[in-house]
BASE-667366 format. One record per residue (C-alpha): residue number from 1; residue in one letter; y, x, z. Coordinates in steps of 0.02 Angstrom, whole numbers, plus 50000, padded with zeros to 5 digits. Layout:
BEGIN
<site resi="NUM" resn="A" Y="Y" X="X" Z="Z"/>
...
This chain:
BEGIN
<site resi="1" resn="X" Y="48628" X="50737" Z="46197"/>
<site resi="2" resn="X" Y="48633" X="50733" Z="46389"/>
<site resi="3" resn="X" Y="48794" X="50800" Z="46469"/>
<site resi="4" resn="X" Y="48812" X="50940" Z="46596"/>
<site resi="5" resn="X" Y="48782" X="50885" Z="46772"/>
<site resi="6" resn="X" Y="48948" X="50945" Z="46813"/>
<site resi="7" resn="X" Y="49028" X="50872" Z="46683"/>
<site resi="8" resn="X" Y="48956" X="50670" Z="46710"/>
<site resi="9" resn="X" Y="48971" X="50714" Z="46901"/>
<site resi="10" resn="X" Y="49167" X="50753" Z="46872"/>
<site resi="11" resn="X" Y="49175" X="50599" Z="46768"/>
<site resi="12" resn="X" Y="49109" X="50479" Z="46883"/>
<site resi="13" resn="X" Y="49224" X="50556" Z="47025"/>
<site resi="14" resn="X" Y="49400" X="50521" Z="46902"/>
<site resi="15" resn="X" Y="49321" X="50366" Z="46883"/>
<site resi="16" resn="X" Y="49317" X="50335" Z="47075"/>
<site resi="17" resn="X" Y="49499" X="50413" Z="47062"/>
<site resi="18" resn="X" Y="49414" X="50561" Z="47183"/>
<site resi="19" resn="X" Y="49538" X="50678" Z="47088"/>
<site resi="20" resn="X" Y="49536" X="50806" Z="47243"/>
<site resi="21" resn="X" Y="49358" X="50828" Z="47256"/>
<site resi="22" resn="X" Y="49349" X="50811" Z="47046"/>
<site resi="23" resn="X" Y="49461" X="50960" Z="47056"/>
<site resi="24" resn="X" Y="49338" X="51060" Z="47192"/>
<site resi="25" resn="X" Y="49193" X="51022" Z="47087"/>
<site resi="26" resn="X" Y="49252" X="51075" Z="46924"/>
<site resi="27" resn="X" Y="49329" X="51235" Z="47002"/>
<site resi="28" resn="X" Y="49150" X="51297" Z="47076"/>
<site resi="29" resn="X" Y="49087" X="51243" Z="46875"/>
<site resi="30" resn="X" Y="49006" X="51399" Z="46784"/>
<site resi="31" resn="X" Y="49067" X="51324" Z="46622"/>
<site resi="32" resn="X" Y="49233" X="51359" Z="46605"/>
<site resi="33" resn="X" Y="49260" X="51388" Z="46438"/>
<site resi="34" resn="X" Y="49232" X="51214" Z="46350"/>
<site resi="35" resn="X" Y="49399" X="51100" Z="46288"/>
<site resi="36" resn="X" Y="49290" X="50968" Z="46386"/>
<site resi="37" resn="X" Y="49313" X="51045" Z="46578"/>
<site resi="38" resn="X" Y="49491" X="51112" Z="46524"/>
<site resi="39" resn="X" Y="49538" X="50931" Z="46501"/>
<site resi="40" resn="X" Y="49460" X="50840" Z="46637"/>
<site resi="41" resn="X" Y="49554" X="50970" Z="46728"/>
<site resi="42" resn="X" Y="49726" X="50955" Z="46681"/>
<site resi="43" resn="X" Y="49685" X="50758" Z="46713"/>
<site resi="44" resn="X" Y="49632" X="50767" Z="46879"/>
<site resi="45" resn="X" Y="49809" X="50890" Z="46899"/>
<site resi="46" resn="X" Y="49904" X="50760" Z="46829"/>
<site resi="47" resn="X" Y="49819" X="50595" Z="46932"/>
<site resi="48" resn="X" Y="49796" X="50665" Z="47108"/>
<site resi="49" resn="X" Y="49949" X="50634" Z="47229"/>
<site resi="50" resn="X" Y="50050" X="50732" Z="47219"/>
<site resi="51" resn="X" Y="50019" X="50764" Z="47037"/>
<site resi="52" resn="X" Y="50006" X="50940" Z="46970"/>
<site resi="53" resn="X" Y="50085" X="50921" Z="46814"/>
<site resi="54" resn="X" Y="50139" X="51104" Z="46772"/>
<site resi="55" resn="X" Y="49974" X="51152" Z="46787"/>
<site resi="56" resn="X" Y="49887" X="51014" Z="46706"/>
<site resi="57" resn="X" Y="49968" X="51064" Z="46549"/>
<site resi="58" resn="X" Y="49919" X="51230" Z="46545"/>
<site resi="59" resn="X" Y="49735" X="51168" Z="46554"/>
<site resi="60" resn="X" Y="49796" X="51033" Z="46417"/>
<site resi="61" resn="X" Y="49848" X="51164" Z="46310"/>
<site resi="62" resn="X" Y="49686" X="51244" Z="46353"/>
<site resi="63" resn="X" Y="49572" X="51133" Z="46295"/>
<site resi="64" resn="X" Y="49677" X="51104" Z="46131"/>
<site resi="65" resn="X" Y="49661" X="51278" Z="46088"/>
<site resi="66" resn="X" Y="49478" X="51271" Z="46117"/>
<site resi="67" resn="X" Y="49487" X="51129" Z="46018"/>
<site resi="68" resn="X" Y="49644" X="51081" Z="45935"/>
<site resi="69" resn="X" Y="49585" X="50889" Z="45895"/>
<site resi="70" resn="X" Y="49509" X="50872" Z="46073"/>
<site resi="71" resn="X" Y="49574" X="50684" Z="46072"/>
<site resi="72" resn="X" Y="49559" X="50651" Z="46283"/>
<site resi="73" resn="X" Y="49666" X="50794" Z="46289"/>
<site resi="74" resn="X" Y="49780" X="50763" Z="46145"/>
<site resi="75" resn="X" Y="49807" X="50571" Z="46238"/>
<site resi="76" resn="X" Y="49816" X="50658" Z="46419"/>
<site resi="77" resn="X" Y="49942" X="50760" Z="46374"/>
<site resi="78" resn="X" Y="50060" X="50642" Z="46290"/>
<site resi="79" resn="X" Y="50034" X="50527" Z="46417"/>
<site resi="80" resn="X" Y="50104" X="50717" Z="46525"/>
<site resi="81" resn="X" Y="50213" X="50734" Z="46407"/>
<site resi="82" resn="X" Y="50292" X="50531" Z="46416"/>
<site resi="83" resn="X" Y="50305" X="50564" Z="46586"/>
<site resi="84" resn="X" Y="50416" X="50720" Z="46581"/>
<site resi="85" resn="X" Y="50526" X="50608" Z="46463"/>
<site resi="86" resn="X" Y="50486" X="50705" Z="46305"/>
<site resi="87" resn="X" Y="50440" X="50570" Z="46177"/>
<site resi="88" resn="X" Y="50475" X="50696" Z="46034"/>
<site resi="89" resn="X" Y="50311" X="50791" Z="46092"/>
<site resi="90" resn="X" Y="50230" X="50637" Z="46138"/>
<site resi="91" resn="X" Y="50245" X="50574" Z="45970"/>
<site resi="92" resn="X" Y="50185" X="50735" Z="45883"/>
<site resi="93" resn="X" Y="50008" X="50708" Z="45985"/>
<site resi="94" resn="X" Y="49981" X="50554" Z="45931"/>
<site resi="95" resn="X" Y="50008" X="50616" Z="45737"/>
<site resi="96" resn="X" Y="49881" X="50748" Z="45790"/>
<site resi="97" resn="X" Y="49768" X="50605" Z="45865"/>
<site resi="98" resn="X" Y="49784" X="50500" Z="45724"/>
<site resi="99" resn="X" Y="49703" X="50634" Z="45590"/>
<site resi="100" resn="X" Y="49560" X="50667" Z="45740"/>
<site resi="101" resn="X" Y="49522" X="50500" Z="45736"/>
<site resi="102" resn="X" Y="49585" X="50418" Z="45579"/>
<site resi="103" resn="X" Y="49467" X="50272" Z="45597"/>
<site resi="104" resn="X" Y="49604" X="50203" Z="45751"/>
<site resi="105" resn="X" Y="49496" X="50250" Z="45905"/>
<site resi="106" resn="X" Y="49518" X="50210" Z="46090"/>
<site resi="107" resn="X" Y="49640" X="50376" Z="46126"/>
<site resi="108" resn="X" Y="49744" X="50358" Z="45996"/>
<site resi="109" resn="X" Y="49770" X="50172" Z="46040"/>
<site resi="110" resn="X" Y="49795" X="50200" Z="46226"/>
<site resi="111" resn="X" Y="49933" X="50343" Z="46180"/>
<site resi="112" resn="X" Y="50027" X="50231" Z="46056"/>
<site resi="113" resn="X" Y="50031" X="50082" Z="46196"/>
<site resi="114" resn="X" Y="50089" X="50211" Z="46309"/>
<site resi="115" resn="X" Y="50244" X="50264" Z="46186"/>
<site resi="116" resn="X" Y="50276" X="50094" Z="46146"/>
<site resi="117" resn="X" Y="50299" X="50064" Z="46334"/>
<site resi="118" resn="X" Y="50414" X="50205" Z="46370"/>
<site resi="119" resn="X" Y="50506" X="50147" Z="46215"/>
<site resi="120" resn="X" Y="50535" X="49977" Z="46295"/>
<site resi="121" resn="X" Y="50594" X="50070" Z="46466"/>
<site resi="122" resn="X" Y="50709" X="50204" Z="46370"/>
């Protein structure tokens, strides 16, 4: 299944940490509506300097109501949600992650790592 232009070309720009022009690009997108361009939004909101992070997780929330076990946007915005201090929430994604991917995938690893940091710094 071959993915949207848009949607690889947004990719590859986070990738290149082009979060500005990932953010002009998924703006001019005609596909609005999917979990998938509500999350790469809110993480492009949440990466570029300065970060956006009030608005990144209202496309976070977005995308999870789209798609409530969206798991890049269930680990993008705990990782939000770590960095706002609230581990509480944080740790309520990652329940939510762990019955979207119960076989232990890459998301739900990288979100755990990131609780047990903040953990280790709170």
């Amino acid at each position: 299944l071959a993915l949207p232009s848009w949607l690889s070309q947004a990719k590859q720009l986070i990738v290149d940490k082009k979060f500005d022009q990932a953010i002009n690009l998924l703006s001019q997108s005609s596909d609005k509506q999917s979990a998938d361009w509500h999350n790469l939004m809110g993480f492009s909101l949440r990466k570029k300097s300065p970060p956006d992070l009030t608005n990144a997780e209202v496309f976070y929330k977005a995308a999870l109501a789209l798609d409530p076990l969206h798991r890049g946007a269930l680990e993008y915005y705990g990782e939000l949600l770590l960095i706002r201090n609230d581990l509480t929430g944080a740790e309520a994604l990652l329940n939510r992650l762990g019955k979207a991917c119960p076989m232990d995938c890459e998301e739900y690893r990288d979100l755990k790592a990131g609780i047990a940091s903040f953990k280790l710094r709170n």
